[in-house]
C-alpha positions as CSV (number, residue, x, y, z in Angstrom):
1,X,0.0,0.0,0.0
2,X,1.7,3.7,-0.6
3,X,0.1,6.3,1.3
4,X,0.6,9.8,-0.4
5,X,0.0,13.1,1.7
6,X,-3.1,15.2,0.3
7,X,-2.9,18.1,3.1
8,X,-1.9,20.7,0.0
9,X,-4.3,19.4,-2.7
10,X,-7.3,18.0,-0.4
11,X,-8.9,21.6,0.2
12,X,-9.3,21.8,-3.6
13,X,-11.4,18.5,-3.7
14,X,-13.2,20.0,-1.1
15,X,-13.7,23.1,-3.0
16,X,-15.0,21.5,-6.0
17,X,-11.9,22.3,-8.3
18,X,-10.3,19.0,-8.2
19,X,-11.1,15.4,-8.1
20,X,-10.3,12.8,-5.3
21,X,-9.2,10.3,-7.9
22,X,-6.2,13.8,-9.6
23,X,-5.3,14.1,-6.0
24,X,-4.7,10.7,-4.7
25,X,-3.4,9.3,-7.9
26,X,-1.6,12.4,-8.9
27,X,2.0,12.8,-9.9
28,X,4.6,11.7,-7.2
29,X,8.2,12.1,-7.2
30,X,10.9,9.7,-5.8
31,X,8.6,6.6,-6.1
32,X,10.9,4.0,-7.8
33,X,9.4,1.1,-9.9
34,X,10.9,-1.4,-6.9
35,X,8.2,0.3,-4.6
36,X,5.4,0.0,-7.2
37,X,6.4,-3.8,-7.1
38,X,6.3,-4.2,-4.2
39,X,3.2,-1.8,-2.6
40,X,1.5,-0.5,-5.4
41,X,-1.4,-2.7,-5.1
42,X,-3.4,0.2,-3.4
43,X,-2.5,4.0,-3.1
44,X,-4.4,5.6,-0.1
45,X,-4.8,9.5,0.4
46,X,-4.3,10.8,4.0
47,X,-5.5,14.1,4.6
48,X,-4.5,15.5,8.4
49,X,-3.8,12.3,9.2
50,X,-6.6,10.4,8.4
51,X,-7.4,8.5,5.5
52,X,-9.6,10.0,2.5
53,X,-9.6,8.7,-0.1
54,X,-8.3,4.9,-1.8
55,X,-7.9,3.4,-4.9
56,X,-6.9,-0.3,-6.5
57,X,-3.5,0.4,-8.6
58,X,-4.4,-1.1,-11.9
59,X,-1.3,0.7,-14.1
60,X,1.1,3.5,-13.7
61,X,3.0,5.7,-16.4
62,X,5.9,7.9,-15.7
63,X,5.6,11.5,-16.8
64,X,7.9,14.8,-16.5
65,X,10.2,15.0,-13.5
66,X,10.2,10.9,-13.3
67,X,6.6,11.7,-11.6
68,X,4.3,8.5,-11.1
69,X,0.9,8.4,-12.0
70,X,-1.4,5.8,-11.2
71,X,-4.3,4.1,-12.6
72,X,-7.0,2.8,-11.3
73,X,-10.9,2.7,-10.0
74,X,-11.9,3.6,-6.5
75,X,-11.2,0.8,-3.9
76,X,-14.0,-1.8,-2.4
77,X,-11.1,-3.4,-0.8
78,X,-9.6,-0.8,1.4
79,X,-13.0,1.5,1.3
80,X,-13.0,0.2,5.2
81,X,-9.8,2.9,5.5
82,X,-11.7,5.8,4.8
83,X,-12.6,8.2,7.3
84,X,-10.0,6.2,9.9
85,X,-6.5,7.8,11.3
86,X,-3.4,7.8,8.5
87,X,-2.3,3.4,9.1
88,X,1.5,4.7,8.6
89,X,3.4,7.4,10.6
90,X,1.6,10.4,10.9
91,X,3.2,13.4,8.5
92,X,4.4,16.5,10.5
93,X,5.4,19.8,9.7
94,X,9.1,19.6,7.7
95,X,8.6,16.1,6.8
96,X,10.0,16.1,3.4
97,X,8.3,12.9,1.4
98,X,5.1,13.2,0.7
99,X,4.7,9.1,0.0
100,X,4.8,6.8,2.6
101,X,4.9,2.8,2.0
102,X,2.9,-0.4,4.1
103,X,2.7,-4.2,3.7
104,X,-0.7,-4.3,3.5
105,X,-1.8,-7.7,5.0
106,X,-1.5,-5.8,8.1
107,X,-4.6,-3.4,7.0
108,X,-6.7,-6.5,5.5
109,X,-10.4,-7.6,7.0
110,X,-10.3,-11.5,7.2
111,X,-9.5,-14.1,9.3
112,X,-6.1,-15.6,10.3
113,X,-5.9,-19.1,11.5
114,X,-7.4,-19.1,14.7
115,X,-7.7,-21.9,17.8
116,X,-9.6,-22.2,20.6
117,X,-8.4,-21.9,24.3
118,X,-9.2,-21.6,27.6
119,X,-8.5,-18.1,27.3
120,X,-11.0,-17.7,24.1
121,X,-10.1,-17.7,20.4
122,X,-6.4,-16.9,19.8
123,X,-4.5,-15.9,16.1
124,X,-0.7,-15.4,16.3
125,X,0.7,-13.0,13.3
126,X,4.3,-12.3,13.5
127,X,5.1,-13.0,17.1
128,X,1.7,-10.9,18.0
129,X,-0.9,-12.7,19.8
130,X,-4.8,-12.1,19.7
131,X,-7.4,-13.2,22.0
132,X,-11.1,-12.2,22.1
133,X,-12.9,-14.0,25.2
134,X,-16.1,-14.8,25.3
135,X,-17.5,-11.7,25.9
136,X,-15.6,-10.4,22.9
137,X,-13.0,-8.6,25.0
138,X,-9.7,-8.3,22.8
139,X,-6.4,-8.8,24.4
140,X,-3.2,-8.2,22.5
141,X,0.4,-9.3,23.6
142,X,3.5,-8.3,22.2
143,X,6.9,-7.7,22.8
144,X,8.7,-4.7,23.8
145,X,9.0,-2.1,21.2
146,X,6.9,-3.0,18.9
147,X,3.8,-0.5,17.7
148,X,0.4,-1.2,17.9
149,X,-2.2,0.5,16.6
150,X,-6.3,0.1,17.1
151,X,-8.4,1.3,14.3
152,X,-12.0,1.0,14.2
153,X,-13.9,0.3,11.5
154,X,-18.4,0.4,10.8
155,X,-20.6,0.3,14.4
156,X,-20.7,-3.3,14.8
157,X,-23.9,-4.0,13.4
């Protein structure tokens, strides 16, 4: 997944002048075709840090300046984003890229392989363990150091 920084251009799709689709897809500099291998399945617009806009990658061409511009129709697989906070490192003032880049099977709705224990239901990703009890109460453990962050997604209905 490459997030891409929309705090300049956003206000214009929120004027009216400019589409969500220019914006997110737009022309970015520095992206190599290496990261389009590897994370251009889905290009995700963040927009003070939280998510608004994302789109399947279906193509890209390169244009003046080495700038990439991608391809491709509005996503129903990452639509779940949308309206939650920025998945990668928030952008502050001075930070100079405007593209940011995530494995995305980390962002996915499914289910991982999960068994059942005294505790409740339990998955293990990565050295992270997951347990929902009964009651649906989630309990996370992992070690030291590493990040985790919550993001909530529809009411639960």
């Amino acid at each position: 997944m490459i997030l891409v920084n929309l705090n300049r251009s956003w206000p214009q799709v929120l004027a009216g002048s400019r589409t969500a689709a220019d914006v997110t897809l737009g022309a970015w500099a520095k992206v190599s075709d290496a990261a389009v291998e590897e994370y251009g399945d889905a290009i995700v617009g963040v927009y003070k840090n939280e998510v608004v806009s994302a789109y399947d990658v279906s193509g890209y061409t390169r244009g003046e300046g080495d700038r990439v511009t991608f391809t491709g129709p509005e996503s129903t697989r990452w639509r779940h984003l949308v309206g939650t906070p920025n998945p990668g490192r928030p952008w502050t003032r001075g930070m100079a890229r405007p593209v940011q880049y995530l494995d995305t099977d980390a962002y996915e709705l499914g289910d991982a392989t999960v068994e059942e224990t005294v505790e409740g239901r339990r998955a293990v990703v990565d050295g992270i363990t997951l347990t929902v009890d009964a009651t649906g109460a989630a309990t996370v453990l992992l070690r030291a150091g590493r990040q985790l962050t919550v993001l909530t997604i529809g009411t639960g209905d």
